[in-house]
Backbone as CSV, one residue per row, in Angstrom:
resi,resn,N_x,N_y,N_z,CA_x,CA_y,CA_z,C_x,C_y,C_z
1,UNK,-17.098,-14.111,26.644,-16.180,-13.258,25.889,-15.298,-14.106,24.990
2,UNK,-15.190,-13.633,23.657,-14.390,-14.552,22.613,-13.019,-14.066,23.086
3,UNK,-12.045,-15.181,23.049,-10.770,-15.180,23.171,-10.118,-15.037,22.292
4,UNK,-9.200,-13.881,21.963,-8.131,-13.769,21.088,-7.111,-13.802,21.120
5,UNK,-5.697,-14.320,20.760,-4.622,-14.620,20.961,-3.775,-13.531,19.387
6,UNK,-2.876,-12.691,19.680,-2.619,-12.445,18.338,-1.036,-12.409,18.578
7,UNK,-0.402,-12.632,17.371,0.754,-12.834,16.742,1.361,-11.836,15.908
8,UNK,2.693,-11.765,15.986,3.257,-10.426,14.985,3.960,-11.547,13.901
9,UNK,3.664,-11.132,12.609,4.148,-12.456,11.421,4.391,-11.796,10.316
10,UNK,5.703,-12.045,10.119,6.175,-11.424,8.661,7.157,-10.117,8.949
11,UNK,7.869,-9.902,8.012,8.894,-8.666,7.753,8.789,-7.416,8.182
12,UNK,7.008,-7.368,8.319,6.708,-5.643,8.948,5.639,-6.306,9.790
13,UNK,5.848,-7.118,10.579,5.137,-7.354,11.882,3.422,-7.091,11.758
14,UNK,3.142,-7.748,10.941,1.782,-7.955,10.962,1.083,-8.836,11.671
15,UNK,-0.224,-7.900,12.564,-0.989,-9.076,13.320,-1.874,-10.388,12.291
16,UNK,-1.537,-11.075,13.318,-2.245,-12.581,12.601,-3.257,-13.092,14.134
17,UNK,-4.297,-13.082,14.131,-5.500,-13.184,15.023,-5.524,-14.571,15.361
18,UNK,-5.851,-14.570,16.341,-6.343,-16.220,16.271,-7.614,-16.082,17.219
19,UNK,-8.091,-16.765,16.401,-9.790,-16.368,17.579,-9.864,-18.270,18.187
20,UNK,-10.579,-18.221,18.959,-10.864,-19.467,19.323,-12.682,-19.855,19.632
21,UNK,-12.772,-21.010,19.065,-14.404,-20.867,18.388,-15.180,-21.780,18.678
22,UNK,-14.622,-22.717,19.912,-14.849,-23.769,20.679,-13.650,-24.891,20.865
23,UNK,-14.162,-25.789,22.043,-13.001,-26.561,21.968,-11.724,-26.651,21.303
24,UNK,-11.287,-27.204,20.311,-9.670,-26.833,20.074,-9.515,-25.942,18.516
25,UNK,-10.748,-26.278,18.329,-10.877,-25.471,17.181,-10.379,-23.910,17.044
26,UNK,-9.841,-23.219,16.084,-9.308,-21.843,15.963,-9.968,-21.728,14.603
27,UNK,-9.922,-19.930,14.588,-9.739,-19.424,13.224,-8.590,-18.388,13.163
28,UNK,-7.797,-18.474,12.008,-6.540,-17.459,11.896,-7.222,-16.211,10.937
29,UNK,-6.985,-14.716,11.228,-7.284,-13.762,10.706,-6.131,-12.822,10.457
30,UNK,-5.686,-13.494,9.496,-5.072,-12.678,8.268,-3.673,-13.590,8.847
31,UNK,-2.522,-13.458,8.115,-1.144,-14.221,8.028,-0.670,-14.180,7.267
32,UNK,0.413,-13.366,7.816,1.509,-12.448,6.689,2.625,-13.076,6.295
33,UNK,3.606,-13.991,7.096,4.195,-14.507,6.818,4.756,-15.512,7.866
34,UNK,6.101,-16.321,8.114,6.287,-16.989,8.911,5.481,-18.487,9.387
35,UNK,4.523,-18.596,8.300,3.871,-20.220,8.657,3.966,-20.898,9.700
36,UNK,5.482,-21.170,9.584,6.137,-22.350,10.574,5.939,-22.010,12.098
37,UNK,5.750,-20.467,11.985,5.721,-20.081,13.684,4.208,-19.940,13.883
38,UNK,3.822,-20.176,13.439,1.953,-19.942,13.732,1.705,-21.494,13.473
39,UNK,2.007,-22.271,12.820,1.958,-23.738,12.585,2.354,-24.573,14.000
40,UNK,3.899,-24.122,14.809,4.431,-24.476,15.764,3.188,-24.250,16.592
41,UNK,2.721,-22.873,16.898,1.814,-23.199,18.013,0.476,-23.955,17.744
42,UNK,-0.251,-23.978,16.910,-1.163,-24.367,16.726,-1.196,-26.127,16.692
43,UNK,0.377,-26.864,16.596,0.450,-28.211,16.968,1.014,-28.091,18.563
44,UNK,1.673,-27.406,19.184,1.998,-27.408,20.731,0.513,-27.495,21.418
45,UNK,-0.238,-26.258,21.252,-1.351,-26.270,21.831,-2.618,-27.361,21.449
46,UNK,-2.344,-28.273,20.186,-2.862,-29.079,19.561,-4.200,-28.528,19.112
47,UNK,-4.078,-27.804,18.497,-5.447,-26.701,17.945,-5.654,-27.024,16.545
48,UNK,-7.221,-27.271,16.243,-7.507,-27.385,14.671,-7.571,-25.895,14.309
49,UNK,-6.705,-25.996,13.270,-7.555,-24.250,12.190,-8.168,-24.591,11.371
50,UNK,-9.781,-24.225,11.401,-10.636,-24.345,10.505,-11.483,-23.402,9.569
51,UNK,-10.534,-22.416,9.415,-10.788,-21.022,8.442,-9.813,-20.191,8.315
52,UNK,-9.502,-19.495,7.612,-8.695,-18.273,7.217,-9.150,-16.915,7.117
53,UNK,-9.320,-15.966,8.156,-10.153,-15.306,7.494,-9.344,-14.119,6.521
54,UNK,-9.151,-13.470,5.421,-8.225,-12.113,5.033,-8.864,-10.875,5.433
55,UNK,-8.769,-10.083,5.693,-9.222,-8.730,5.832,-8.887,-8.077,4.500
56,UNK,-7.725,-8.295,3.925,-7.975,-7.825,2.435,-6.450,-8.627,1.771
57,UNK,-6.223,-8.475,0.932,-5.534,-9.051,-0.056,-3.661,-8.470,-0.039
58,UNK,-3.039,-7.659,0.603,-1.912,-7.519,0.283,-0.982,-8.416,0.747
59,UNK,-0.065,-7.898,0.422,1.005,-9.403,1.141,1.436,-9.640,2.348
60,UNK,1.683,-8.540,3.099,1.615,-9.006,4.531,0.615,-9.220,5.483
61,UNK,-0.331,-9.525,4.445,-1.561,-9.870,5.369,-1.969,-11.525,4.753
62,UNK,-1.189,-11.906,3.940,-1.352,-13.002,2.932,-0.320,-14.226,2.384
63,UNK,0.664,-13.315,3.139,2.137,-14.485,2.837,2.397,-15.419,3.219
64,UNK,1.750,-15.837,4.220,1.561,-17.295,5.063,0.829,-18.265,5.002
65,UNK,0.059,-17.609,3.786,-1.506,-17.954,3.667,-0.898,-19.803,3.180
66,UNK,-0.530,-19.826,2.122,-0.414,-20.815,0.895,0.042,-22.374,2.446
67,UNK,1.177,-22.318,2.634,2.034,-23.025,3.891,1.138,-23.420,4.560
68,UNK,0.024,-22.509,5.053,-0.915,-22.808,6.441,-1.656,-23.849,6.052
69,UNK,-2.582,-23.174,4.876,-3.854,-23.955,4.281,-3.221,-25.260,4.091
70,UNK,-1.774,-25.493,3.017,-1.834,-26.715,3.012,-1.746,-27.753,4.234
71,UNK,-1.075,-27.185,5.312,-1.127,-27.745,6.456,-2.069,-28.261,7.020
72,UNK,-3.242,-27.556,7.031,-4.400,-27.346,7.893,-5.315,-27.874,7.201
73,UNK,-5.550,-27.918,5.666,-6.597,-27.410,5.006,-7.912,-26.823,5.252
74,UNK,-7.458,-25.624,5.675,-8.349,-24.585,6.525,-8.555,-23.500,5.101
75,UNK,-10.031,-23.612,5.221,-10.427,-22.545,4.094,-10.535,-21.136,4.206
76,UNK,-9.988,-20.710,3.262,-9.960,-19.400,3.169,-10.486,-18.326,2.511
77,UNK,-10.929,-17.161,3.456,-12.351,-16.446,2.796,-11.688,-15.004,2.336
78,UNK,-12.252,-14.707,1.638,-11.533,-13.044,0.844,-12.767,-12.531,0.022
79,UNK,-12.644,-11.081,0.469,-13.579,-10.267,-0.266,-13.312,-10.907,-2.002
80,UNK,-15.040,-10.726,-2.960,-14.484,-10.775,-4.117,-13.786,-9.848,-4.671
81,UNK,-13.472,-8.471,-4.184,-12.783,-7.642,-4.975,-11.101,-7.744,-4.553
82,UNK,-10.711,-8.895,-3.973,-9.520,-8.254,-3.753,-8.736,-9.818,-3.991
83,UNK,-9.549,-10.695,-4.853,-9.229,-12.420,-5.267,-8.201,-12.088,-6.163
84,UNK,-7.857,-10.904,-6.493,-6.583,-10.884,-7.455,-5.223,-11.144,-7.140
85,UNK,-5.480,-10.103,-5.891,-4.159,-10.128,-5.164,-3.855,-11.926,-4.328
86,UNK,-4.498,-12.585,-4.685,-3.919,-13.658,-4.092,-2.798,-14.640,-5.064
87,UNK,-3.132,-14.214,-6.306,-2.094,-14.682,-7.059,-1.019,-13.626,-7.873
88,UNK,-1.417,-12.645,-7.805,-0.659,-11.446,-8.881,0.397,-10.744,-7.414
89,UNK,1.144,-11.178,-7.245,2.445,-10.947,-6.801,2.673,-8.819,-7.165
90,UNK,2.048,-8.237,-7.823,2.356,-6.765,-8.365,1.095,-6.291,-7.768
91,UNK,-0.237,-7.233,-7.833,-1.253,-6.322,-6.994,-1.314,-6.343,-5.477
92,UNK,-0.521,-7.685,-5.334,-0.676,-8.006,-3.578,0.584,-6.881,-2.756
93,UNK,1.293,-6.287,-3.977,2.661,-5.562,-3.392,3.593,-6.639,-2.776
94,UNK,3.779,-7.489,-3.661,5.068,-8.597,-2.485,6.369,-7.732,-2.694
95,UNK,6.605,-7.299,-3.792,7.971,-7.573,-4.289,8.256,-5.937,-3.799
96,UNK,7.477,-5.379,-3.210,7.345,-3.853,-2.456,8.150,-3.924,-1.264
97,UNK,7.088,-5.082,-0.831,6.792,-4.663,0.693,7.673,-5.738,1.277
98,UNK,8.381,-6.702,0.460,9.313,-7.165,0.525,10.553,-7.803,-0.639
99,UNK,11.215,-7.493,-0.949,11.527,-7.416,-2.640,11.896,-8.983,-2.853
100,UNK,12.456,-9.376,-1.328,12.956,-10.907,-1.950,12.071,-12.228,-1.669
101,UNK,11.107,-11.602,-1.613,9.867,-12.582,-1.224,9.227,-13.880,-2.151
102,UNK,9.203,-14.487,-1.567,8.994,-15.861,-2.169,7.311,-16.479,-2.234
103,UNK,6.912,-15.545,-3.183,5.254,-15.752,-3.055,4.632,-16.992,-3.469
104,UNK,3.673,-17.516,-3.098,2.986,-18.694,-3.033,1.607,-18.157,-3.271
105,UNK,0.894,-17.964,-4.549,-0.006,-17.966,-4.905,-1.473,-18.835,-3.978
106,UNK,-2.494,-18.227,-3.384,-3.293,-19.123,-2.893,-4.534,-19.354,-4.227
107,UNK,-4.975,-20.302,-4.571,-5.778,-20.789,-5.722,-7.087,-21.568,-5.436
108,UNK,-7.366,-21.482,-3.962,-8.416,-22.225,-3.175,-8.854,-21.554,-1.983
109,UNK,-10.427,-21.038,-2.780,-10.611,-20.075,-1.303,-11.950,-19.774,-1.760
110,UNK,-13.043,-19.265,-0.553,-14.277,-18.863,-0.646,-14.214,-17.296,-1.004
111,UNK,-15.273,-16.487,-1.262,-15.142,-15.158,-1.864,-16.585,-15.004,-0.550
112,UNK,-16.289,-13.672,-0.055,-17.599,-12.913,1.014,-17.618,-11.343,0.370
113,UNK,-18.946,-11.351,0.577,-19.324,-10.095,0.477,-20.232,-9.283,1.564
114,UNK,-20.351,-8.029,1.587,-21.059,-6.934,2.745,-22.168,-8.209,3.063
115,UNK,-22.389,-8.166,4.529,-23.511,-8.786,5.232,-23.406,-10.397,5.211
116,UNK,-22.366,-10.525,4.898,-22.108,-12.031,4.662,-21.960,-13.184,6.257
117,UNK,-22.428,-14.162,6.742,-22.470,-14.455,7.901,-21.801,-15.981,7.741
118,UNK,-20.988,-15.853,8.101,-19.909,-16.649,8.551,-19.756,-18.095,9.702
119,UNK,-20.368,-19.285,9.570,-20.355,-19.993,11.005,-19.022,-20.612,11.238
120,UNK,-18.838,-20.598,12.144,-17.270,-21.158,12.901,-17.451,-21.681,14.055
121,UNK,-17.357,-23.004,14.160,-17.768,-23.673,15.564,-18.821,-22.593,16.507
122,UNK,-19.169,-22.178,17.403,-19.800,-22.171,18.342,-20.088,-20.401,18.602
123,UNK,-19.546,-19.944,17.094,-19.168,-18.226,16.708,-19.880,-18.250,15.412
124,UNK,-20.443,-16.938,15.229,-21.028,-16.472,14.349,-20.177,-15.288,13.697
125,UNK,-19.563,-14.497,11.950,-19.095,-13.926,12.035,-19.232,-13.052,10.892
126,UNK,-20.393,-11.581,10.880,-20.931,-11.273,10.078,-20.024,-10.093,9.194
127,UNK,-19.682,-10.459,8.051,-18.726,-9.436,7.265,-19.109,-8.434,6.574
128,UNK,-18.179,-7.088,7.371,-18.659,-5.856,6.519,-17.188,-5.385,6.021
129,UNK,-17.610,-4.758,4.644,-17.190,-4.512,3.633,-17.156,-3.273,3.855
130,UNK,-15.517,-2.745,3.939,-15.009,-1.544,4.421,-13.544,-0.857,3.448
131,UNK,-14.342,-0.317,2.381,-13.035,-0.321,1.155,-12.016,0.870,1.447
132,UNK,-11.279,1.079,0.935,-10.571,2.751,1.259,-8.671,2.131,1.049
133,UNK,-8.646,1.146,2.281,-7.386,0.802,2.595,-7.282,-0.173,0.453
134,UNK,-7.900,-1.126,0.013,-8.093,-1.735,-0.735,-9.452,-1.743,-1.293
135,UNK,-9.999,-1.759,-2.368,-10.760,-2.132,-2.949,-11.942,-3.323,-2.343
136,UNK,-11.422,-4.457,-1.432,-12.064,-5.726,-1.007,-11.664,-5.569,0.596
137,UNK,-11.424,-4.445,1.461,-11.358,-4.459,2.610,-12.176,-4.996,3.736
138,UNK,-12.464,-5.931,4.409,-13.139,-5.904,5.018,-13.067,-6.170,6.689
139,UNK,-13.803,-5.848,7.558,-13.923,-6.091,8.580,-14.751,-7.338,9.396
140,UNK,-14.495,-8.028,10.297,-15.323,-9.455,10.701,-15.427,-9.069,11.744
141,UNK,-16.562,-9.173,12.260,-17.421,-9.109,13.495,-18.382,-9.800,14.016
142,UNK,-18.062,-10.613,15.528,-18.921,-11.791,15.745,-18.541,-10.734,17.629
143,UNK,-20.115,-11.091,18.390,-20.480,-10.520,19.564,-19.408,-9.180,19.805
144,UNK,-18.414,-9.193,20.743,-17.936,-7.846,21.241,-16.201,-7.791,20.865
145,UNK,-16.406,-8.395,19.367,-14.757,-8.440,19.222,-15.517,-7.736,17.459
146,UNK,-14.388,-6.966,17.091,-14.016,-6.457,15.565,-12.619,-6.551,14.870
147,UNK,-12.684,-7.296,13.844,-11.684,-7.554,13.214,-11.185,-6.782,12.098
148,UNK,-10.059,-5.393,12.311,-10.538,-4.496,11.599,-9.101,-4.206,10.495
149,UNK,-8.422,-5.317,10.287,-7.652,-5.225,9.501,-6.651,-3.634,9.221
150,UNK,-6.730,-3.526,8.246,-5.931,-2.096,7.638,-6.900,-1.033,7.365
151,UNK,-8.119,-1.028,7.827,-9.783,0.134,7.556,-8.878,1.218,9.601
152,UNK,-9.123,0.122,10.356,-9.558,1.257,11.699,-8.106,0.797,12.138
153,UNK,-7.245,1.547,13.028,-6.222,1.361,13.745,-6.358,2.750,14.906
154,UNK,-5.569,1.265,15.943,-5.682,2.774,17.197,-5.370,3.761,16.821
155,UNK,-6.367,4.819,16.912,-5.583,6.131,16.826,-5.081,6.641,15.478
156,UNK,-5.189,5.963,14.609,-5.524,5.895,13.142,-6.146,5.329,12.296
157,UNK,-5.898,5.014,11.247,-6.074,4.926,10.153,-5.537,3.825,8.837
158,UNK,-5.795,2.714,7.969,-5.312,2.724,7.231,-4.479,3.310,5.531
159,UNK,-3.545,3.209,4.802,-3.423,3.887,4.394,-4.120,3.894,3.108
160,UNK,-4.351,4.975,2.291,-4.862,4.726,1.287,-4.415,5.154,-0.223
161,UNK,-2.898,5.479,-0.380,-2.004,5.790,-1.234,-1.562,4.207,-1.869
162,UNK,-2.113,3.598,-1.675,-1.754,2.241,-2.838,-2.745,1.871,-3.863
163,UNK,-2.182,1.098,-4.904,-3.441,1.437,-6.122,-4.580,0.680,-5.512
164,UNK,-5.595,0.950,-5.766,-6.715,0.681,-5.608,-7.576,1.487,-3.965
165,UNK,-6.583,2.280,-3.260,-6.934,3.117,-2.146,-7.569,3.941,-2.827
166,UNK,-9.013,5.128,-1.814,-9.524,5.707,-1.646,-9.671,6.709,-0.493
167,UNK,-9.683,7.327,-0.636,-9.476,8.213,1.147,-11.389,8.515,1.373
168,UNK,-12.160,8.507,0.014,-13.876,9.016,-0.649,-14.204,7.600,0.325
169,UNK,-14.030,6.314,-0.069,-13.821,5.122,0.663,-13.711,4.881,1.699
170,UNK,-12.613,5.593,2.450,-12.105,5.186,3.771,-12.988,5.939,4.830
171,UNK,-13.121,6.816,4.741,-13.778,8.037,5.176,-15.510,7.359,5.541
172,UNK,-15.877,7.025,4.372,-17.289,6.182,4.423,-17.365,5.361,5.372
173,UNK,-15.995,4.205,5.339,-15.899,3.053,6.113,-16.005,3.327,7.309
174,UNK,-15.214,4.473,7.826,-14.940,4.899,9.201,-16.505,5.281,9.613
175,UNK,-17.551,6.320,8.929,-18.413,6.342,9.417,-19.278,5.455,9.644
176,UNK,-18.983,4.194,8.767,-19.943,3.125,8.868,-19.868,2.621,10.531
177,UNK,-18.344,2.713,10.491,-17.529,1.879,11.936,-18.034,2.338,13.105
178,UNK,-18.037,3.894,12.981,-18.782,4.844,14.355,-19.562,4.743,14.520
179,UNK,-20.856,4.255,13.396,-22.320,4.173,13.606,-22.873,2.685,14.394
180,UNK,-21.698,1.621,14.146,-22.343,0.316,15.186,-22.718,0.683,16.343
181,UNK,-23.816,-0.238,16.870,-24.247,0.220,18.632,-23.557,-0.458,19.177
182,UNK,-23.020,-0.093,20.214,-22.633,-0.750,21.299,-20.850,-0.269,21.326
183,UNK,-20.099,-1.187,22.101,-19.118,-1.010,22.015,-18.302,-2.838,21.685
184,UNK,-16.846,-2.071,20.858,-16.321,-3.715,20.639,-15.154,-3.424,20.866
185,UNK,-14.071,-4.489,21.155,-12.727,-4.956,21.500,-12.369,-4.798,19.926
186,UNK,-11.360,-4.247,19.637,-11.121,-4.049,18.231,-9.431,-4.034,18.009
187,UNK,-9.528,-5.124,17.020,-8.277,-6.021,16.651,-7.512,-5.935,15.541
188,UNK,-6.545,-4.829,15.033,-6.374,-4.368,13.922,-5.562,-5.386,13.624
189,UNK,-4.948,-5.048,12.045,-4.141,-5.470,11.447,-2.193,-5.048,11.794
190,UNK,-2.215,-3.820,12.429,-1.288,-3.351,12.822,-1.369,-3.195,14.052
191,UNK,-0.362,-2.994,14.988,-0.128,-2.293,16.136,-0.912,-3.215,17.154
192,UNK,-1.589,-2.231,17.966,-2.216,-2.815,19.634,-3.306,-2.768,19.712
193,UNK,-4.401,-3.794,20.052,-5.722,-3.592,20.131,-6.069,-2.067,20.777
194,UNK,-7.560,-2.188,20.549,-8.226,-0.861,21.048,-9.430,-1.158,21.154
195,UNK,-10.173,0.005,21.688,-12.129,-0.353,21.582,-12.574,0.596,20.780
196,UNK,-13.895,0.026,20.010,-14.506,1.064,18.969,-14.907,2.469,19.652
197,UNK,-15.359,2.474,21.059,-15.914,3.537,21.928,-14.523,4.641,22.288
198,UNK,-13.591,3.679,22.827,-12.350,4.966,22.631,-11.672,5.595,21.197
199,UNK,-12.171,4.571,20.094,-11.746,5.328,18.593,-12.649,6.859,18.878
200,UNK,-13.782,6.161,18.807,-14.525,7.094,18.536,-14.795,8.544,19.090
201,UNK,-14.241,8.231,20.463,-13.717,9.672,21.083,-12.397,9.849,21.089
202,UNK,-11.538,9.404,20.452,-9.966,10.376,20.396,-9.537,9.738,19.558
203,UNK,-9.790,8.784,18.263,-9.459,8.855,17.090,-9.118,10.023,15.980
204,UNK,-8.599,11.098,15.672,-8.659,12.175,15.052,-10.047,11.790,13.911
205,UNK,-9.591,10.364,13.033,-10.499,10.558,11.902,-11.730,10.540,12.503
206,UNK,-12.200,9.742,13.043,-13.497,9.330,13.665,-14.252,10.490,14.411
207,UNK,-13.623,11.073,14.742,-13.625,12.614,15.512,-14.248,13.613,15.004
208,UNK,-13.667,13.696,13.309,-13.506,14.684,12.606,-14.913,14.160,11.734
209,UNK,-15.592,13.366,11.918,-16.550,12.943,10.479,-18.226,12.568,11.435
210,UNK,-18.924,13.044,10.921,-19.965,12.783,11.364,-20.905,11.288,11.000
């Protein structure tokens, strides 16, 4: 079973993942803000980070990003549709979602797309492309863990009233999400883990869509 450790980081408490992918090696999935406190543990526990993964591009999923990498120089992967928001401060919503925010453009990073397979020490981590919440949403999935950013949340939903949201989108994504076999440990971007098998029976959306 992959081990996950997650963190609340940044102004509106966004999860920041940490998967672990052999020996001391980590990968961080998504990092909103606060560097220094995700940096602190990752030298206490003496852990390499050797990837970044984004689930999509806004700023509290991205504000930590710039601080880490240089730290680490741990590369960082982002849908191509959502490479904008890593430097445009108005598409990432900084100055929204936090007005006095001190953005740090990231300018060094890999681009993934649907079906894209991912190696990370001793983990495999195949990316699906789940738009609605953003334009470049995506989800990472390696054996019985899902990394489901701002697309699936317990018991909801991401939102899809920001520019580039879709609800035509989200709706799709979700059915894509219900249709995997099996069941997974599922690790949003907000709030408290959950499993894809209990979305899928008392999720309202998931519920409601065939």
């Amino acid at each position: 079973m992959i081990t996950v450790k997650t963190f609340m980081l940044g102004s509106i408490a966004t999860n920041c993942h940490i998967v672990y992918i052999g020996g001391s090696d980590v990968i961080a999935v998504d990092i909103g803000g606060e560097p220094e406190k995700l940096l602190r543990f990752l030298n206490d526990n003496k852990l390499n980070l050797t990837k970044i993964f984004l689930t999509h591009g806004h700023y509290d999923h991205i504000g930590g990003v710039y601080d880490v990498q240089k730290a680490t120089n741990a590369k960082v992967y982002i849908h191509e549709l959502d490479i904008s928001m890593l430097s445009d401060a108005q598409s990432n919503l900084a100055f929204w979602i936090e007005p006095t925010a001190d953005f740090k453009p990231v300018t060094e990073y890999i681009t993934v797309k649907d079906g894209d397979v991912i190696d990370a020490g001793d983990i495999s981590f195949t990316v699906l492309h789940t738009p609605g919440h953003t334009p470049g949403s995506v989800c990472y999935m390696s054996e019985d863990v899902l990394l489901t950013g701002d697309t699936l949340f317990n018991m909801s939903r991401g939102r899809t009233d920001f520019p580039g949201g879709s609800d035509e989108q989200m709706l799709s994504s979700f059915r894509r999400l219900k249709k995997l076999e099996g069941d997974y440990r599922v690790f949003p971007g907000h709030n408290g883990s959950t499993t894809l098998e209990f979305e899928r029976k008392n999720n309202p959306v998931m519920r409601g869509i065939i």
